[in-house]
C-alpha positions, 0 to 999 in steps of 0.5 A: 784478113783484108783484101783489096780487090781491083778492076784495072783501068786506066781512065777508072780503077775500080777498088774494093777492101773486103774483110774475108773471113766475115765476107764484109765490103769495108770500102769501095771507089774509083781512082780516075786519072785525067786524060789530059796529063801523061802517061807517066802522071795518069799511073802516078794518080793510080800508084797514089791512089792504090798507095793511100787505100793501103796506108787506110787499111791493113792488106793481106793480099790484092786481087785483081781481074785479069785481062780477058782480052780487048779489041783495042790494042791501045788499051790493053798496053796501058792497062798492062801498065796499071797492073804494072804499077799494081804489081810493084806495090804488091812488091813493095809492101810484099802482098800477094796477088792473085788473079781472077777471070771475068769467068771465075769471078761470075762462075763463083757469084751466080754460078754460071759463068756467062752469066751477065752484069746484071746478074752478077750485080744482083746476087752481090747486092742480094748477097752484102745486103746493099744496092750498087746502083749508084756505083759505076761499073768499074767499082762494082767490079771490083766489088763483084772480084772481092766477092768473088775472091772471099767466096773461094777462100770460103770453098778452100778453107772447107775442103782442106 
């Protein structure tokens, strides 16, 4: 079973395709959209984008971090849009979503959930045998959300 895990954004998303049962990091990047074209043509980029991560791998479900909250009202509308567009492929191709906090997905990795980036970072690359230096930050949370999420199937499989 593959998961497509997904750090909403709107200038960068970040996406991970972790196989669950082995706990293994498949494929993982960035789909950024231009600043300097629409609305309508920067949630084309993120629709395609997210449309060709599907076409390469066999999805069974998409998770994806859930909006905390944001200072800036602009921001959180058009990442409303992006999980608006998340949401309507899940629809089409008839995937599940689920939804993690920031707080679930640090409480399931370190354990603690204030933990901060870094740590969550560390125990991931501890964790997949690989360093994430490289990666931007939407990336490795997306990377650090399907982790997380593999964690917990691991949990309920076990108290079932």
């Amino acid at each position: 079973m593959n998961i497509l895990a997904i750090d909403p954004g709107y200038d960068k998303l970040g996406f991970a395709v972790f196989d669950v049962q082995k706990k293994q990091l498949l494929c993982s990047g960035l789909i950024k959209t231009k600043r300097s074209t629409t609305t309508a043509q920067r949630l084309l980029t993120v629709y395609n984008g997210l449309c060709d991560v599907l076409r390469d791998h066999s999805i069974s479900s998409i998770v994806v971090e859930n909006l905390f909250f944001f200072k800036n009202q602009k921001t959180i509308v058009n990442v409303s849009k992006v999980i608006g567009v998340i949401e309507l492929i899940a629809g089409q191709n008839a995937i599940e979503v689920a939804l993690l906090t920031p707080l679930q997905i640090k409480q399931a990795i370190t354990g603690y959930g204030q933990a901060d980036k870094k740590s969550v970072q560390k125990m991931i690359e501890l964790e997949l045998k690989e360093t994430f230096n490289h990666k931007e930050d939407d990336e490795v949370d997306a990377i650090a959300c399907g982790y997380a999420f593999c964690l917990q199937q691991r949990f309920n499989k076990a108290t079932r």
